[in-house]
N, C-alpha and C positions, 0 to 999 in steps of 0.2 A: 321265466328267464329274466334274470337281471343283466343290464349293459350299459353302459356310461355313455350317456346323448349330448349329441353335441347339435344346440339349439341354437348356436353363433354359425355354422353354415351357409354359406352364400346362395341366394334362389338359385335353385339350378336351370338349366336351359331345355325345352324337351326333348327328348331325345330323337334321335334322326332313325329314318327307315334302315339305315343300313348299317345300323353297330354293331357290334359286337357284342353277343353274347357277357364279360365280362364288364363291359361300358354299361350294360343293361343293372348288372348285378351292381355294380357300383352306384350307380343313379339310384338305386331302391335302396341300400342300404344308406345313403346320406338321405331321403327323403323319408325315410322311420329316424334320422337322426342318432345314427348309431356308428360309433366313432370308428377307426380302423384298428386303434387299439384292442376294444372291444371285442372288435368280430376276431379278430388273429386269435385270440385267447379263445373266445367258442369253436373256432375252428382247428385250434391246437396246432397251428402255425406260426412263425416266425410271424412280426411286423414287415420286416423287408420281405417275404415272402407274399402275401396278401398285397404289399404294394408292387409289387413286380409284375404279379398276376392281374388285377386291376387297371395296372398301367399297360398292358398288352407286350410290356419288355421282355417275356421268358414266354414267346409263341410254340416253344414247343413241347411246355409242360401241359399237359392235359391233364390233371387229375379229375375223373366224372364223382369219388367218394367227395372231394373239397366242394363242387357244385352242388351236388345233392346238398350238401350240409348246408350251404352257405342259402339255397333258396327254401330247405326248410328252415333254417333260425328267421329270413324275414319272410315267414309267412306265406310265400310265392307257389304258385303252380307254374311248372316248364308251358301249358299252354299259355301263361302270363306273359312269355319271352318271345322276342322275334330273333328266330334261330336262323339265319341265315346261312348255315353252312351243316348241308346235307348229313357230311361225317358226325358232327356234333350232335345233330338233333336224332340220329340213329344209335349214336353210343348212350343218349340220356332216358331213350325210350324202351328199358328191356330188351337191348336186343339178344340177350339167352336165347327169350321165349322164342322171338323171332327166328330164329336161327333154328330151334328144336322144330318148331311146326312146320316151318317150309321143310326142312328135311323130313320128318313123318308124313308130308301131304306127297312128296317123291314119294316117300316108301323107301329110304335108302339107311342106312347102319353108318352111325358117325365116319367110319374110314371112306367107307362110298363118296360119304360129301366132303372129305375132307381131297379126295380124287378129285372129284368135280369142281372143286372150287381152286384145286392147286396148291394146297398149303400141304406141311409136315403133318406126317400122323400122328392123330388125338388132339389136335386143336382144334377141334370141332368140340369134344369132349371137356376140352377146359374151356371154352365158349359157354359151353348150354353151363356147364358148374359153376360158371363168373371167378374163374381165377385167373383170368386171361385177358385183358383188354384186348380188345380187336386195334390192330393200325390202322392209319391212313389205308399203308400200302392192301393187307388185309377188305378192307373195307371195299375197296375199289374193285376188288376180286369177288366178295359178296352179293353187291347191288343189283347186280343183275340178274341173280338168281332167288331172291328173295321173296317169299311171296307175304303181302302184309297181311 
């Protein structure tokens, strides 16, 4: 990977127990010294975009594809990150799989669980196929039927 480093960088400060996920992601990518320039182009986003996101201004875009990318270009494992927010660290960790095997450890047919957990029929369906992001709201209806 080629990316334009920016070695003029102010030492950063270390980071606190309770940031944020994308706090996190920014801390790592100025400490590989890799500009925001840079990374917006690897990540095929907008500059104002990537600084929205970083800056925690647009809390309610989630994208888990921009994360993935952004902690595979520097290098990162998710177990690198202190994920403080249950929702988040559930949408980063497969939760298809998740969702397929506690329903098969039930013994139940996608619409059974999509009954049991209260949602529209076949979203269980577009869950285990990942063409579906799970919500917030979704998520909260999940959790306590999920087995890890």
């Amino acid at each position: 990977m080629s990316y334009e480093y920016n070695l003029n960088e102010k030492r950063q400060k270390p980071l606190k127990k309770d940031c944020t996920l994308w706090e996190q992601l920014k801390y790592h990518r100025i400490s590989k010294g890799i500009k925001r320039t840079s990374m917006s182009k690897l990540l095929n986003i907008s500059l104002s975009s990537l600084i929205s996101l970083e800056d925690n201004k647009d809390r309610v875009k989630f994208n888990v594809k921009i994360i993935k990318e952004y902690i595979i270009i520097l290098e990162l494992n998710i177990d690198d990150l202190i994920i403080n927010d249950d929702y988040i660290k559930f949408i980063l960790n497969n939760p298809s799989k998740k969702i397929k095997n506690t329903r098969k450890q039930l013994k139940l047919i996608q619409r059974q669980f999509d009954d049991l957990i209260g949602v529209k029929h076949s979203c269980t369906a577009h869950w285990e196929e990942k063409r579906l992001l799970i919500s917030k709201k979704n998520y909260e209806k999940l959790k306590e039927h999920i087995i890890s």
